[in-house]
Structure formats: structure tokens, C-alpha cells
DODREN-939404 format. One line per field, with one value per residue (C-alpha): residue number from 1; residue in one letter; x, y, z. Coordinates in nm, 2 decimals, m for minus. Each point is the difference from the previous one (the first is absolute). Example, Ala and Ser with C-alpha at 12.3 -4.5 7.8 and 13.67 -1.06 7.14 Angstrom:
% residues 2
n <- (1 / 2)
res <- (A / S)
X <- (1.23 / 0.14)
Y <- (m0.45 / 0.34)
Z <- (0.78 / m0.07)
END
This chain:
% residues 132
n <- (1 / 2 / 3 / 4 / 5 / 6 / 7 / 8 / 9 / 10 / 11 / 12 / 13 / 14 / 15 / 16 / 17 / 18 / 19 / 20 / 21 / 22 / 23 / 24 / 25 / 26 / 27 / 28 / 29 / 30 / 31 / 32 / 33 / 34 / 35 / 36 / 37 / 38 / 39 / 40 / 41 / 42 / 43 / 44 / 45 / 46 / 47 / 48 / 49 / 50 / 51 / 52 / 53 / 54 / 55 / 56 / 57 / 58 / 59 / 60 / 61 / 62 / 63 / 64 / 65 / 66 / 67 / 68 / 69 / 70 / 71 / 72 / 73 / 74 / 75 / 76 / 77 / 78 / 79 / 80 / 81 / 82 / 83 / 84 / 85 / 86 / 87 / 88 / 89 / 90 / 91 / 92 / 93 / 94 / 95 / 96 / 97 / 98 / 99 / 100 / 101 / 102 / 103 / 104 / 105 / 106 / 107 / 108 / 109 / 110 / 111 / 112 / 113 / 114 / 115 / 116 / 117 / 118 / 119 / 120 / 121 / 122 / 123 / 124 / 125 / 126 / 127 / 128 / 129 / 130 / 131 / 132)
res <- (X / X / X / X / X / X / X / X / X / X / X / X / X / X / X / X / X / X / X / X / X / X / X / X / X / X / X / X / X / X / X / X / X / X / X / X / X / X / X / X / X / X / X / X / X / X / X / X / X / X / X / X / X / X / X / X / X / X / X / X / X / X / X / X / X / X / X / X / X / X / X / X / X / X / X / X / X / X / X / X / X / X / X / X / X / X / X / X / X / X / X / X / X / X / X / X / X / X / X / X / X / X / X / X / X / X / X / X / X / X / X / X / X / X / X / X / X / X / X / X / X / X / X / X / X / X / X / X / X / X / X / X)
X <- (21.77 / 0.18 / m0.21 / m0.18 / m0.32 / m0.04 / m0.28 / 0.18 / 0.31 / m0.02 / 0.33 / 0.17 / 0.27 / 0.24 / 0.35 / 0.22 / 0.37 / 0.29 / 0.15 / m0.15 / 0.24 / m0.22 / m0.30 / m0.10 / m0.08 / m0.23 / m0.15 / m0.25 / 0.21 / m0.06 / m0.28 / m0.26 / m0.21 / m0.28 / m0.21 / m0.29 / 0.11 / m0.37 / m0.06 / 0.24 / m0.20 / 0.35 / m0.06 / m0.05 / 0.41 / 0.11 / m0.15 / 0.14 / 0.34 / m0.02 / m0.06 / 0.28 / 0.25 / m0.14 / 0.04 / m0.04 / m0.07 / m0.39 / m0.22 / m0.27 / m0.26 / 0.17 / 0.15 / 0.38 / 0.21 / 0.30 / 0.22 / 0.27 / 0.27 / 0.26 / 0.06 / m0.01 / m0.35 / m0.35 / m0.03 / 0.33 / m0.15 / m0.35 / 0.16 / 0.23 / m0.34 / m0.20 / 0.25 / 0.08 / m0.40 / 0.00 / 0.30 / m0.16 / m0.33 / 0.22 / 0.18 / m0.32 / m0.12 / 0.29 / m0.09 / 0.21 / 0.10 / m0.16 / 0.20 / 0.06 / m0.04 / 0.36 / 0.05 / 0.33 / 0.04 / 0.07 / 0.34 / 0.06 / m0.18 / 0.24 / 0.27 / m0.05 / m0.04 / 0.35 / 0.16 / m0.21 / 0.12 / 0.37 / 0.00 / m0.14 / 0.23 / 0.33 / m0.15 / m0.03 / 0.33 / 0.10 / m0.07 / 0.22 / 0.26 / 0.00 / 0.29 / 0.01)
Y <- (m1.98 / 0.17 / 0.32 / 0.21 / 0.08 / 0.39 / 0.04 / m0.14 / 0.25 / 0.39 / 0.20 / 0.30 / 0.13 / 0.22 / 0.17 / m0.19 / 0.01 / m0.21 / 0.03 / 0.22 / 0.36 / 0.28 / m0.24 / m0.13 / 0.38 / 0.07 / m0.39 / m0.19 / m0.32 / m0.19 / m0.26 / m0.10 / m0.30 / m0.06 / m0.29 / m0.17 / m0.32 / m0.12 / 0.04 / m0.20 / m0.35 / m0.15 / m0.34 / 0.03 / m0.08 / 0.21 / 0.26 / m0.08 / m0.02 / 0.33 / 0.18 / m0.14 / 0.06 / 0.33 / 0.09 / 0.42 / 0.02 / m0.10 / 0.17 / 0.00 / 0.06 / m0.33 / 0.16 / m0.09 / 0.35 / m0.01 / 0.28 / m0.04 / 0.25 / m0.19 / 0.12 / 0.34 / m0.03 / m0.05 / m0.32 / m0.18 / 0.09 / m0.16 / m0.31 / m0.05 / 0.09 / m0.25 / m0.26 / 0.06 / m0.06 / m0.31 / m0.17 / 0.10 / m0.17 / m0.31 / m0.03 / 0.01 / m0.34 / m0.20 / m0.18 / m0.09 / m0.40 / m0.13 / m0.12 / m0.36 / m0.04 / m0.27 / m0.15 / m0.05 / m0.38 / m0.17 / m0.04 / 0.35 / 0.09 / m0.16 / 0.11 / 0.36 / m0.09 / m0.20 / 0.31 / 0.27 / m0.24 / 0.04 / 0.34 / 0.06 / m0.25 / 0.21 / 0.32 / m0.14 / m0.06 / 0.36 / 0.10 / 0.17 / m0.26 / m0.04 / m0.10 / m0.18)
Z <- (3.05 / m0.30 / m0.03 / 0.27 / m0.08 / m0.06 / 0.22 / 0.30 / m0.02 / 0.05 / m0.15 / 0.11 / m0.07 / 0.26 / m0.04 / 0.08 / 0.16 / m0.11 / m0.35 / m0.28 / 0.03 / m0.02 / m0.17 / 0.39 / 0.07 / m0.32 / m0.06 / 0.23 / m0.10 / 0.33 / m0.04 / 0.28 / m0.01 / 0.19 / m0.07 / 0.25 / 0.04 / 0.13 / m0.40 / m0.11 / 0.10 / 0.18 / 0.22 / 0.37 / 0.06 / m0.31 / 0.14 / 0.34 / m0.10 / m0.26 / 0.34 / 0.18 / m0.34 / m0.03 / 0.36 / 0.01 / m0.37 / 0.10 / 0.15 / 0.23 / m0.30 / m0.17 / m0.26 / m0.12 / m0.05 / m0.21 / m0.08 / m0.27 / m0.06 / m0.09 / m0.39 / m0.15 / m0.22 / 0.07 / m0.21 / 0.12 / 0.38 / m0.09 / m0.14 / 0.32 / 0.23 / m0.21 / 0.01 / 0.41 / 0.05 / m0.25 / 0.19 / 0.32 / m0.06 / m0.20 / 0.37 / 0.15 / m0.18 / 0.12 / 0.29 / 0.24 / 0.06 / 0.27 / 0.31 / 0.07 / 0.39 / 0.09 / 0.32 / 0.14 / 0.05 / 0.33 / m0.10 / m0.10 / 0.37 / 0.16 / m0.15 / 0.08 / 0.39 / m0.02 / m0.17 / 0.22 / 0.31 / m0.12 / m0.01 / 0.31 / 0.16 / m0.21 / 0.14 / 0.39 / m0.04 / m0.04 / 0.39 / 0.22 / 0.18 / 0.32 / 0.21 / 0.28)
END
């Protein structure tokens, strides 16, 4: 997905903190994103995954909320916010590998009870003496 669609993303823009001198005080140069991620047409376990990357920046409404005031002008801050959403849906479309089930062989079983059997026997002998 290389371009969000414009209907999909609402933009606002807030003052912002962080560098700028006396420019954070008079500019809104902080960007907010908020785009409904229902509209965006993702697969069942994109959108499954988007909400577990995205974590507090979703909410209940289903909409993704990004806020980027990393740079000092409105443009460079909307670049950043577009490109954050971009990788966050691009993460979303990796799936994970699925998990090979392994069984330990008899062998290997067997093993573990001889070691587990040793170290028991190692620790009995740590006991209190007793003289007689």
C-alpha cells in the first residue's frame, strides 16, 4: 500500500513540544492522523495483527491515531505520520511462520530422567550427617 487514500485519513494539526525555539509556541506544527481502519478493506489477520501492533494508538471506534512531532514543519511531520501508518499497515501483512509441533524422541526422554535422576541423587547427598 504506497498511498493512503484521502478519504480514509482526517488531518490536524496541534502545537507541538520538542524542537522549534519560539516557532512551537506560534505554529500548530504537530501532525495527527486518524484514519478508520474498517475503510481500508485489510484481510481478517491484517487487521488482527494492525490492532495488536497498534496497541493504544486504536481505538474503540476502529480508527488508527497517529501523532507526529518529531520535526520542526508541518510537511516533514506529515511525511514521518504518513510513513509511521504505511510501515504500520506493511508490518501488519507479514504473517507470522507457523509453528512446527517436535516431539522429543525416546532417546532424548530418557536422557533427561538419567540426568534429572543424577541430580536428585547429587542433591540427597547434601543431608545433614549423622554420627553414630
Amino acid at each position: 500500500m504506497a498511498e493512503l487514500e484521502e478519504a480514509i485519513v482526517e488531518e490536524r494539526f496541534l502545537a507541538a513540544t520538542g524542537p522549534g525555539g519560539q516557532n512551537v509556541n506560534k505554529v500548530a506544527t504537530a501532525v495527527q492522523l486518524r484514519i478508520d481502519v474498517f475503510r481500508l478493506g485489510l484481510a481478517p489477520f491484517a487487521y488482527k495483527r494492525l490492532k495488536e501492533l497498534a496497541g493504544s494508538r486504536m481505538t474503540a471506534a476502529g480508527e488508527l491515531l497517529i501523532t507526529a512531532r518529531r520535526f520542526r514543519t508541518q510537511d516533514a511531520n506529515r511525511t514521518d505520520a504518513r510513513a509511521r501508518v504505511a510501515a504500520l499497515i506493511a508490518a501488519a501483512h507479514v504473517r507470522a511462520p507457523k509453528r512446527v509441533k517436535t516431539r522429543p524422541s525416546k532417546a532424548a526422554r530418557a536422557r533427561r530422567i538419567d540426568e534429572k535422576k543424577g541430580r536428585g541423587a547429587i542433591k540427597a547427598g547434601r543431608g545433614r550427617i549423622i554420627e553414630e
